[in-house]
C-alpha positions in Angstrom: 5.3 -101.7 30.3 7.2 -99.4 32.4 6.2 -96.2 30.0 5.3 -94.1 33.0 7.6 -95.1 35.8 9.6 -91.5 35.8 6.2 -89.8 37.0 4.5 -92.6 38.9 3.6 -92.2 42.4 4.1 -95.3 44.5 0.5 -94.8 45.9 -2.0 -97.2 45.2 -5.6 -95.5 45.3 -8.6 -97.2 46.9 -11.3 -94.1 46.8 -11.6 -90.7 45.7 -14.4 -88.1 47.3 -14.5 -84.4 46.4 -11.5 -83.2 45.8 -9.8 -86.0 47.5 -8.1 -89.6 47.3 -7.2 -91.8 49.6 -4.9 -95.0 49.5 -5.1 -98.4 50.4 -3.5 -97.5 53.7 -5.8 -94.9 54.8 -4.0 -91.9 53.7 -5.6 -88.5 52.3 -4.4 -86.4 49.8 -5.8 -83.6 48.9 -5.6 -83.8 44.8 -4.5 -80.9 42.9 -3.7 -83.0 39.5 -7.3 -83.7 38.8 -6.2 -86.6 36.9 -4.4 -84.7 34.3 -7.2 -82.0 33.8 -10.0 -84.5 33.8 -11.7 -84.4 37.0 -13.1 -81.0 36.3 -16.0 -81.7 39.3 -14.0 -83.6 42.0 -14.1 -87.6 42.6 -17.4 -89.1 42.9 -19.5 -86.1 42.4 -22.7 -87.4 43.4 -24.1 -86.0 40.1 -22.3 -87.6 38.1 -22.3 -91.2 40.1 -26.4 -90.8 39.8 -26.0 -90.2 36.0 -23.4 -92.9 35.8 -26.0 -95.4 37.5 -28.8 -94.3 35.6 -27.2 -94.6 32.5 -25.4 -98.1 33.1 -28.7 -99.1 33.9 -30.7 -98.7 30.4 -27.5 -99.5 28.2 -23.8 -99.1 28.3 -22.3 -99.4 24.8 -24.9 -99.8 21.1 -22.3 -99.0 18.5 -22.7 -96.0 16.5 -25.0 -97.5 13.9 -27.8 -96.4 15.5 -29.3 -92.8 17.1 -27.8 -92.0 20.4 -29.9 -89.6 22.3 -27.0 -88.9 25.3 -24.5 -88.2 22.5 -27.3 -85.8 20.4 -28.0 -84.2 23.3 -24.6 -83.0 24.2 -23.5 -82.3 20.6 -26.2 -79.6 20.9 -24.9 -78.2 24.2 -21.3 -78.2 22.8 -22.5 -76.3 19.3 -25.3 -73.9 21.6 -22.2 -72.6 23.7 -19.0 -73.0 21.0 -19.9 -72.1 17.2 -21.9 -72.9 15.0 -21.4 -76.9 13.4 -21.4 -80.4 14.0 -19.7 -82.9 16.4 -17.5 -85.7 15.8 -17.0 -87.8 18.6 -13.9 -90.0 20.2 -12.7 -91.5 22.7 -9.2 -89.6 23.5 -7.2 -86.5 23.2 -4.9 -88.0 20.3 -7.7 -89.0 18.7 -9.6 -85.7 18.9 -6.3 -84.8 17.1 -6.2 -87.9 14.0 -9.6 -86.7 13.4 -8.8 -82.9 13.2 -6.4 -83.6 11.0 -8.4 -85.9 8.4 -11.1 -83.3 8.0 -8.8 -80.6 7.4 -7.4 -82.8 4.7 -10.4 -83.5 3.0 -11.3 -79.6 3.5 -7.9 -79.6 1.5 -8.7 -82.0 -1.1 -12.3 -80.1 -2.1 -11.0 -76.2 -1.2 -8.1 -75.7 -1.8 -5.5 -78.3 -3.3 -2.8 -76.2 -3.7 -2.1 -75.5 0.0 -0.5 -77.9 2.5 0.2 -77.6 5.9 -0.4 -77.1 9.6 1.2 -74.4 11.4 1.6 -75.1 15.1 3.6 -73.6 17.8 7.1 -74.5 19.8 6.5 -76.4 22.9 3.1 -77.4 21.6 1.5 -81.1 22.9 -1.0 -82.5 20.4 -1.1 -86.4 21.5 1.2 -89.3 20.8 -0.2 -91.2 18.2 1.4 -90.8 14.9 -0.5 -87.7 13.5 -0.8 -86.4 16.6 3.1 -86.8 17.3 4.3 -84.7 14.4 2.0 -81.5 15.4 3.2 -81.7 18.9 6.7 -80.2 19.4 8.5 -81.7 22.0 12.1 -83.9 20.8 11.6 -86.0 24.2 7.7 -86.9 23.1 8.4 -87.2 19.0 12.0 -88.9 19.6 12.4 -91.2 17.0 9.2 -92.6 15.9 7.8 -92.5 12.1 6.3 -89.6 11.3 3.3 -88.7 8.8 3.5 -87.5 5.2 2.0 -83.9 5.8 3.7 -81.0 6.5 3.9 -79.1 9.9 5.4 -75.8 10.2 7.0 -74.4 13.9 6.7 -70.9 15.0 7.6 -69.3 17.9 4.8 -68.6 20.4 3.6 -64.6 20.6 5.5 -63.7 17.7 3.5 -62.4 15.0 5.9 -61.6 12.6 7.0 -64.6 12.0 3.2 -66.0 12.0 2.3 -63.7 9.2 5.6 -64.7 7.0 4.8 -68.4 7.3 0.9 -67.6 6.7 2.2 -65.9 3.2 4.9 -67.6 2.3 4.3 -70.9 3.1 0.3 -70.8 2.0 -0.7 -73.0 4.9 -4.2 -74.9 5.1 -4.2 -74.1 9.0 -3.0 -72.9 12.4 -3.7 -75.6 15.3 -2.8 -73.9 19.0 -3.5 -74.6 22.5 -4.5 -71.4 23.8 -2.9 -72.1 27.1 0.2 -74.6 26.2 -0.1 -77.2 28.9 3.0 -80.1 29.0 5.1 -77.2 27.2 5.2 -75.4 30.4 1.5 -73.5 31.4 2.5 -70.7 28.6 -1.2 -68.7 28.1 -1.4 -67.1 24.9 -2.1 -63.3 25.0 -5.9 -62.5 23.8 -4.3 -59.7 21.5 -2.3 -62.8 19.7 -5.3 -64.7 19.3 -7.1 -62.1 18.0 -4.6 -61.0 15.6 -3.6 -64.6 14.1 -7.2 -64.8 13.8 -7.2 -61.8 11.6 -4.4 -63.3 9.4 -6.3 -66.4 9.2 -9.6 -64.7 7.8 -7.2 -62.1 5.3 -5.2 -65.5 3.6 -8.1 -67.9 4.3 -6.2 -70.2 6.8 -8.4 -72.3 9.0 -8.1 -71.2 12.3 -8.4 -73.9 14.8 -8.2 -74.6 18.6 -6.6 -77.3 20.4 -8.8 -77.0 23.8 -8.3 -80.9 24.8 -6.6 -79.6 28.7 -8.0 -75.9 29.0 -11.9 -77.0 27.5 -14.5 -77.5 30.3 -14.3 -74.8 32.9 -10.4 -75.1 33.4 -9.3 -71.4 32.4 -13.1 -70.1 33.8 -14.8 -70.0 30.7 -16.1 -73.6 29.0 -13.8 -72.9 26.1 -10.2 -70.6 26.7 -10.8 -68.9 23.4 -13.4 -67.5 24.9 -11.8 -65.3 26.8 -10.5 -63.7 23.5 -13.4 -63.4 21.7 -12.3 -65.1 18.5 -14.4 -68.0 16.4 -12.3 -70.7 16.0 -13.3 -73.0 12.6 -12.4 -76.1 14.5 -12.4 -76.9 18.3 -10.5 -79.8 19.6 -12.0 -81.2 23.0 -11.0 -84.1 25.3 -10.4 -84.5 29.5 -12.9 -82.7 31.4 -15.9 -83.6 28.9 -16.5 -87.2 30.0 -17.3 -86.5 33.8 -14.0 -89.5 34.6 -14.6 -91.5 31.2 -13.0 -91.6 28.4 -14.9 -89.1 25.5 -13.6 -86.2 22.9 -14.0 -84.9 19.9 -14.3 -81.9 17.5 -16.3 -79.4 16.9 -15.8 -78.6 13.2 -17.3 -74.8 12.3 -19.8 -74.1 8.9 -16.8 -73.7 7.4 -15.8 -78.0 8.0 -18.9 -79.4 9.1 -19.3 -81.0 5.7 -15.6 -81.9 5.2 -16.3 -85.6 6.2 -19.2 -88.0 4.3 -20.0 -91.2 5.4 -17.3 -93.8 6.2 -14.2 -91.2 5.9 -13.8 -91.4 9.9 -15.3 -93.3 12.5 -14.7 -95.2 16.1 -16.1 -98.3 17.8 -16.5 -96.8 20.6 -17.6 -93.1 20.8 -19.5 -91.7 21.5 -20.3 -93.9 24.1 -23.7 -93.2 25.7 -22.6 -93.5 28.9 -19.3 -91.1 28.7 -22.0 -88.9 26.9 -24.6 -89.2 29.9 -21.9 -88.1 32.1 -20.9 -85.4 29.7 -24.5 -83.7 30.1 -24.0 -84.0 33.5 -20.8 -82.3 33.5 -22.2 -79.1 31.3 -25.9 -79.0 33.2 -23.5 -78.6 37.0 -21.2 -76.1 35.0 -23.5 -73.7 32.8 -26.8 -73.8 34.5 -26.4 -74.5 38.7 -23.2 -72.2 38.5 -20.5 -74.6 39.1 -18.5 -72.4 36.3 -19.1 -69.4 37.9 -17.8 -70.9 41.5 -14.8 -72.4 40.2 -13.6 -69.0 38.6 -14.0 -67.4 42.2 -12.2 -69.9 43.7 -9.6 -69.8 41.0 -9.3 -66.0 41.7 -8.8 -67.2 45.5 -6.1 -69.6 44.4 -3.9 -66.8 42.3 -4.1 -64.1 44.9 -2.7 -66.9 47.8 -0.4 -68.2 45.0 1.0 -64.2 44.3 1.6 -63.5 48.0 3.8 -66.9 48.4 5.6 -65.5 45.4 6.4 -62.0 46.7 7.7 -64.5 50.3 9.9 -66.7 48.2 11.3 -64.8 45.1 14.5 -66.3 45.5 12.3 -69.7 45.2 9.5 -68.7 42.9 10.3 -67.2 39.7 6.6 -66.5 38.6 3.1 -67.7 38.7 1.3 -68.4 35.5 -1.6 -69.5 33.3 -5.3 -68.8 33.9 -8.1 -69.9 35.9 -7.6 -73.4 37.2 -4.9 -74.3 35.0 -1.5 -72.8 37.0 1.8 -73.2 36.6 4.2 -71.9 39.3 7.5 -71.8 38.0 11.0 -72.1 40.1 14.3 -70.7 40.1 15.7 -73.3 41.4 16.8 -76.7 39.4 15.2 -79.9 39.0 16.4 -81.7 41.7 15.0 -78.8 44.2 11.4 -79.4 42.4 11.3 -82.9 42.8 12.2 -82.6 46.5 9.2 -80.1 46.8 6.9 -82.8 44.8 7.8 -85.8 46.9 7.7 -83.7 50.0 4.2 -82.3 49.4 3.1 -85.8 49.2 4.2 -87.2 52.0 2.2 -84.5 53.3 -1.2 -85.2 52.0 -0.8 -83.1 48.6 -0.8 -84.4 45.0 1.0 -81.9 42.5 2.5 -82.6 39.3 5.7 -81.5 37.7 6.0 -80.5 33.8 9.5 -79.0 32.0 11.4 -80.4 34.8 11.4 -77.1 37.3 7.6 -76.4 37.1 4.7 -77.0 39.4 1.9 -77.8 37.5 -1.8 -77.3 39.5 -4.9 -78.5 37.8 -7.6 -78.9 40.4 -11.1 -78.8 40.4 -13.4 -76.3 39.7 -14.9 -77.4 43.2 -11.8 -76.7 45.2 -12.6 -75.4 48.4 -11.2 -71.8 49.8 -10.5 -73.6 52.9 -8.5 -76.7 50.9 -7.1 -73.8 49.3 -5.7 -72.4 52.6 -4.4 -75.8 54.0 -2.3 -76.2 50.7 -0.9 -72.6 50.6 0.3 -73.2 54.0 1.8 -76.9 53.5 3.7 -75.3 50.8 5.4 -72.1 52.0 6.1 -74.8 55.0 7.9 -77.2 52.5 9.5 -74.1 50.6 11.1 -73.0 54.2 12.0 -76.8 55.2 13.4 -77.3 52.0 15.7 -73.6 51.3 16.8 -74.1 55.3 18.5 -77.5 54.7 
């Protein structure tokens, strides 16, 4: 079904190694996508390929009937360096979401009955299945498709206000945000913003939950973005990086959830597949103890300083540079049709970028980029930037 053939790339990709692909014609390109967040380690890590053949070797799927010791084994990790609870695993972003919001509804339904409602913030991307679709906030994602019988409420991003009128007014059960907005446009949420909606959520008793399916793993330099705020989230949604190239999510549900669900009120096929789980240690052992984290916030620094000075060469070109750590959004002046250009260009030349809100470049690469990788991009784009403002 043709559901993706405004973004697809007519590249057909035999091999990826570090942070590159290459297609079936022998070409390179150094990828700066990361597979929509999820690559958080490259292509092929040879970690992660040892775990994958050790894994697929003992067992690759047992259904969740019985005790998975990849899966336990991670949940611990996740709850050691999050907050304090219990993991429910999945399979995909969306479905990190559908779960999120059955717990909080049977929170609901034994706390506090008289509430209802999620609060969640304009420009916001939750998923696109049916629950997910009404939290996220985006006409050209919901369009025209059913939507759920619970309520969402809309505020504006930063604007506290508004935030605390809703919080008293409306009597919410939560507030769900992405602490960097990704497909809304790379918007980072200020750490006094966090802190303070947190504040409101602990005065009216609001759960207080995270959405940290693109920024989780490493991708804003700490495993979790919230982090850098210093808040305690009651729920933490998680997806992308987690599953070292395979599909995995879930949630991390705070003492305040964890015994929201009993048995048989949600549950999955699939996850948490021991495999995706393997991987999954994998992932946290290269990030939080051999200092992969730590690396990939250095080069990230790298990245924003070359980023700044191509800025302050184009500012007719380059309206600003935003987001945090690996997770960047360099934003244009100049229309859609001019961003496009750039795109296609950029690959032609050996350099995968993605587009998001029509007139911003979106850069999600790994935490293992390279400073020299770093350099050879910086310099194909101001070259494209000249080509493309000259003709």
């Amino acid at each position: 079904m043709p559901t993706y053939s405004q973004s697809k790339l007519p590249i057909a990709i035999e091999k990826g190694e570090g942070s590159y692909l290459y297609d079936t014609e022998g070409n390179r390109y150094l990828d700066l996508f990361g597979g929509l967040a999820v690559n958080v380690l490259g292509h092929s890590h040879p970690e992660v390929v040892k775990t994958l053949k050790e894994q697929g070797e003992k067992f690759l799927h047992i259904s969740n009937i019985y005790l998975n010791q990849p899966a336990i084994q991670l949940a611990k990790t996740l709850v050691d360096h999050s907050i304090r609870g219990k993991v429910f695993f999945a399979n995909s972003g969306a479905e990190a979401t559908e779960a999120a919001v059955k717990l909080i509804h049977k929170w609901r339904m034994k706390h506090a009955p008289e509430r209802n409602g999620i609060v969640v913030l304009e420009k916001s991307f939750h998923g696109r299945t049916l629950g997910a679709l009404k939290l996220t906030r985006q006409p050209g994602v919901q369009q025209d498709f059913p939507q759920p019988d619970f309520e969402v409420i809309e505020v504006e991003k930063e604007n506290l206000t508004e935030m605390e009128k809703v919080i008293q007014e409306r009597q919410p059960l939560a507030v769900l945000m992405e602490p960097v907005l990704g497909s809304g446009g790379i918007l980072p949420l200020s750490e006094k913003y966090l802190q303070e909606v947190e504040k409101l959520c602990r005065q009216y008793e609001v759960l207080f939950c995270m959405d940290e399916i693109q920024t989780g793993m490493g991708r804003t330099s700490k495993l979790f973005a919230y982090q850098h705020a210093g808040v305690s989230p009651d729920l933490i949604l998680f997806a992308k990086g987690i599953g070292g190239g395979l599909p995995l999510s879930g949630i991390i549900a705070g003492e305040k959830l964890e015994n929201s669900f009993s048995s048989g009120d949600h549950g999955t096929t699939f996850a948490p597949s021991p495999l995706s789980a393997a991987l999954g240690n994998t992932v946290l052992r290269i990030l939080l103890e051999e200092g992969q984290l730590q690396d990939g916030r250095e080069k990230a620094i790298y990245l924003w300083d070359k980023l700044t000075d191509l800025k302050e060469q184009f500012p007719e070109t380059l309206a600003s540079i935003r987001g945090r750590g690996m997770m960047i959004g360099i934003v244009s002046n100049k229309d859609a049709e001019f961003v496009a250009e750039l795109r296609k260009t950029m690959v032609e030349k050996g350099f995968l970028i993605d587009v998001t809100q029509k007139t911003i470049i979106r850069l999600l690469p790994p935490l293992t980029l390279t400073e020299e990788e770093i350099d050879t991009f910086i310099a194909a784009l101001q070259q494209t930037i000249t080509e493309l403002i000259s003709s």
